[in-house]
C-alpha positions in Angstrom: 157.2 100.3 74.2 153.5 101.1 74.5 151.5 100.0 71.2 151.1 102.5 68.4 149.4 102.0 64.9 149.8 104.0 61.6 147.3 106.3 60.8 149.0 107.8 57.6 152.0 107.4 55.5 154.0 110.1 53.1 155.2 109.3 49.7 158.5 108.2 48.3 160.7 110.6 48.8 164.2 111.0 46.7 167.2 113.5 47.5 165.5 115.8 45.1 161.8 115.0 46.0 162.3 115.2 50.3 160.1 118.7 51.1 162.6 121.5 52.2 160.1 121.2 55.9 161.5 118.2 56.8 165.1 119.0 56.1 164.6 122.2 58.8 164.1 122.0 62.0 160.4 120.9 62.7 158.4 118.3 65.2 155.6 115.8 65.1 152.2 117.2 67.1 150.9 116.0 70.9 150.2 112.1 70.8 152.2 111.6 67.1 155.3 109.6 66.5 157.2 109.8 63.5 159.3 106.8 61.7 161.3 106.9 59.2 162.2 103.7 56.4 164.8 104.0 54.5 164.1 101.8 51.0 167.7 102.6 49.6 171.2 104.5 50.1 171.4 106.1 53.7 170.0 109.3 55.3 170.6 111.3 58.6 168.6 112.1 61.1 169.5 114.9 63.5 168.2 115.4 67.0 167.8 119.1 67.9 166.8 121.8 70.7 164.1 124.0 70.3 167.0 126.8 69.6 168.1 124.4 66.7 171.5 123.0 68.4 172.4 119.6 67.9 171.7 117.1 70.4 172.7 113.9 68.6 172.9 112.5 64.8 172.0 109.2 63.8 172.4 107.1 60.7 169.2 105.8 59.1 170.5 103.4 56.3 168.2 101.5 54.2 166.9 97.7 55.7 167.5 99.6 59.1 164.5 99.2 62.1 165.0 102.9 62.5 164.1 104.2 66.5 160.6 106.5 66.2 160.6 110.4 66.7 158.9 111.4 69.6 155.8 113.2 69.9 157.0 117.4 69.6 161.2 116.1 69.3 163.1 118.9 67.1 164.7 117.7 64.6 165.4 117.4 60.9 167.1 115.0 58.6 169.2 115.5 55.2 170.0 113.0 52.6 173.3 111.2 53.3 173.9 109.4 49.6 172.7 110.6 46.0 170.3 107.5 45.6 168.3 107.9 49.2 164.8 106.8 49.3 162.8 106.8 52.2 159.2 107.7 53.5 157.7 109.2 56.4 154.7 107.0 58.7 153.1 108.8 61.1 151.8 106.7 64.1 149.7 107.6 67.4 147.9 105.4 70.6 145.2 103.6 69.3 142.8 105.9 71.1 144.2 108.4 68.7 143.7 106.5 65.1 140.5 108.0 64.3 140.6 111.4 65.4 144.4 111.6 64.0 143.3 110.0 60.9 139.6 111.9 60.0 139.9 114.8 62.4 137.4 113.7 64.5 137.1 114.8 68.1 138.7 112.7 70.4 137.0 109.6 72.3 135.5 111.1 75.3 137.9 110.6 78.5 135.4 108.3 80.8 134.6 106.0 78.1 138.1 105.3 78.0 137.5 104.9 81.7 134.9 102.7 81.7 137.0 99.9 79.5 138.5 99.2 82.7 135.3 97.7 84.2 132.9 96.9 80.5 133.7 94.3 78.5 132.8 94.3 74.8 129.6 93.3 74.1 126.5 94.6 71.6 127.1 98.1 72.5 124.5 101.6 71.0 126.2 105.3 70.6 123.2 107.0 71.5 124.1 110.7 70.1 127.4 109.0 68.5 127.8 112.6 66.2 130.7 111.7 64.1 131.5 108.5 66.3 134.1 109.9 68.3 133.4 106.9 71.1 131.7 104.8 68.8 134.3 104.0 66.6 136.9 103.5 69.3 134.2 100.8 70.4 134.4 99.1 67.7 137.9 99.3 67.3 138.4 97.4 70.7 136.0 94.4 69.9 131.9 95.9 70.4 129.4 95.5 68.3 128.2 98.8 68.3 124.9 100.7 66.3 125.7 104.2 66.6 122.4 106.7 66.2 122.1 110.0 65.9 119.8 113.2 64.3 122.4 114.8 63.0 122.2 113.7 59.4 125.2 115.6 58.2 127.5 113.8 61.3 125.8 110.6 60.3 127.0 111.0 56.5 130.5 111.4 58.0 130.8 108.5 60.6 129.1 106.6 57.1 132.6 107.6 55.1 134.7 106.4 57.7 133.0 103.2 58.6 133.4 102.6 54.6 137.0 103.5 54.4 137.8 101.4 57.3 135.6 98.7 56.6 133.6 98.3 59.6 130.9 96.5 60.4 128.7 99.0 62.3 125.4 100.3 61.7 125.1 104.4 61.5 121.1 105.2 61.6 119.1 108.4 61.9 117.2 108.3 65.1 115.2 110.9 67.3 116.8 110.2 70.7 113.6 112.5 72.0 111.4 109.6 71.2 112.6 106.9 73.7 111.9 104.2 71.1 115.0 102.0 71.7 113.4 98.2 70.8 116.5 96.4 70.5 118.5 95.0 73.9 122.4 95.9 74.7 125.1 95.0 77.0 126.0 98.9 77.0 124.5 102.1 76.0 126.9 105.4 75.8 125.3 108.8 76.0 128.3 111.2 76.2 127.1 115.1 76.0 124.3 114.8 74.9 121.3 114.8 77.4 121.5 118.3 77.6 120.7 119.3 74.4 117.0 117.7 74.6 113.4 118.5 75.9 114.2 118.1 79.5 110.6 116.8 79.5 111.5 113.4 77.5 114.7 112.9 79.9 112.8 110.9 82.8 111.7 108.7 79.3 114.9 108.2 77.9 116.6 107.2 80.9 113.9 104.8 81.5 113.9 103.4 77.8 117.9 102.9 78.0 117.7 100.9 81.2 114.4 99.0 79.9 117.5 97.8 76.9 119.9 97.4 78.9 121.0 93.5 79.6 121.6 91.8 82.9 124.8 93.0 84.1 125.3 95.3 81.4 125.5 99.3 81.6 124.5 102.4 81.0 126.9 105.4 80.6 126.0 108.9 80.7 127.8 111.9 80.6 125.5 115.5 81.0 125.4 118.8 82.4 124.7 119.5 86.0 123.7 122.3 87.7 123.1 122.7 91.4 124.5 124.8 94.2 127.9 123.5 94.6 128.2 123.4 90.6 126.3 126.0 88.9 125.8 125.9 85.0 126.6 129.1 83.4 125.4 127.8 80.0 121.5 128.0 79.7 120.7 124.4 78.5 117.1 122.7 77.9 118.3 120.0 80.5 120.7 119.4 83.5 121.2 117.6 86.0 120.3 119.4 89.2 122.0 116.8 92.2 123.5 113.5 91.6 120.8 112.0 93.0 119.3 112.0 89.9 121.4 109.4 88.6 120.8 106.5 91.0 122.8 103.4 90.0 120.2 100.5 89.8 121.4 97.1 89.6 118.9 94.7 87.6 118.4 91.2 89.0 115.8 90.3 86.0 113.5 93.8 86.7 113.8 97.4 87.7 112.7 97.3 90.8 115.2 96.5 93.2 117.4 100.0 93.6 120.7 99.7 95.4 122.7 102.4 96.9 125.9 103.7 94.4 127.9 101.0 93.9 130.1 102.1 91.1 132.1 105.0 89.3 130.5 108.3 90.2 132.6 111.6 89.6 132.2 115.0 88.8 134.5 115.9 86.0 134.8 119.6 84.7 134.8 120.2 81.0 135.4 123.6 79.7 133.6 125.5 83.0 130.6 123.2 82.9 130.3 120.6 85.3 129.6 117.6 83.8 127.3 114.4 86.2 129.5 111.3 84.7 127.6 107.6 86.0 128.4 104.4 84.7 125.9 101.7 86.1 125.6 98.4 86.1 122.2 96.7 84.9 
């Protein structure tokens, strides 16, 4: 079975105390599992089709390593014995934990792409928002600083941090500036670019590579807009061809630029073409 991790659990329920939902016919969302623990007596839980028929019953008694109910299953339980007492966990893919457990939007797809080829390592969020990506980064083993001018978003990814007791840095910082002065083995700019002077673009490329270790990388997902893709959204900055993007590999300077050697797709989010690069420094 795939690995799953809590991200919330119901209170004690009693015979009298279980809510009338979970005793009709009902299902967990996309991407949650259910699991039930029995603490004492015995309770049933009843496997169901979406036009409420029963499929199977099973017998959840308590000390029991009861199986999970899959993500959107129909089902409902009832109480078995007078005594019953049980509780409800809800669990999800570790991707999942955070937006699951704050609401927060999802880690964006090709980070979770590129953790086939980065390994964890002193990683910046640059334009983290609320940390969707940065706090899966941390989660799997970076040391990430996540940065952002969003001072309401930045309050939020704070709360969570403190909640979940993470060691990560949340700062206020004007991406527009180009002032990175610390080094890092990756540097994650996921929908983002867009939304800046397109004059300060060339200078914040330049700034992330400049702080960028030997072998480390840069990712960058942004708007593009050329002939084969136009952009039917009006922002301050796209990219125009994927030459823009040029994967440069660093042997101790900049100035050596090879031909693209790594991940370079054009994804489509929400009828904007997105220019998605990972590169190696």
């Amino acid at each position: 079975m795939e690995k799953l991790v809590a991200y919330k659990r119901m209170p004690l329920w009693t015979k009298e105390t279980m809510p009338e939902a979970v005793q009709q016919k009902h299902n967990t969302k996309v991407g949650t599992w259910g699991k039930i623990t029995v603490i004492k007596g015995a309770l049933k839980f009843i496997e169901l089709t979406g036009d409420g028929e029963v499929l199977a019953e099973h017998l959840f008694e308590a000390g029991a390593d009861n199986p999970m109910a899959q993500p959107q299953a129909w089902h409902r339980v009832e109480a078995v014995t007078d005594d019953v007492e049980w509780y409800l966990e809800f669990y999800c893919k570790p991707e999942d934990y955070f937006p699951k457990k704050y609401n927060t939007n999802p880690v964006h797809s090709e980070v979770l792409e590129a953790m086939q080829t980065v390994k964890p390592g002193k990683a910046l969020d640059l334009g983290c928002g609320q940390g969707r990506n940065s706090l899966f980064l941390a989660q799997n083993g970076f040391d990430v600083t996540a940065v952002d001018q969003n001072e309401l978003s930045l309050e939020i990814l704070q709360s969570i941090v403190e909640q979940e007791d993470l060691d990560m840095p949340v700062g206020l910082y004007d991406i527009n500036s180009a002032n990175i002065s610390q080094d890092y083995d990756f540097i994650v700019s996921t929908v983002v670019l867009m939304f800046l002077q397109a004059d300060r673009i060339p200078a914040i490329i330049q700034n992330m590579q400049e702080h960028t270790t030997v072998g480390g990388y840069n990712l960058i997902v942004c708007a593009m807009d050329t002939e084969d893709y136009p952009c039917s959204v009006n922002f301050p900055f796209t990219f125009k061809e994927r030459g823009n993007w040029q994967t440069i590999t660093r042997t101790g300077n900049w100035s050596s630029t090879m031909k693209i050697q790594v991940i370079c797709t054009v994804a489509m989010r929400m009828e904007i073409v997105f220019n998605y690069a990972l590169r190696p420094c």
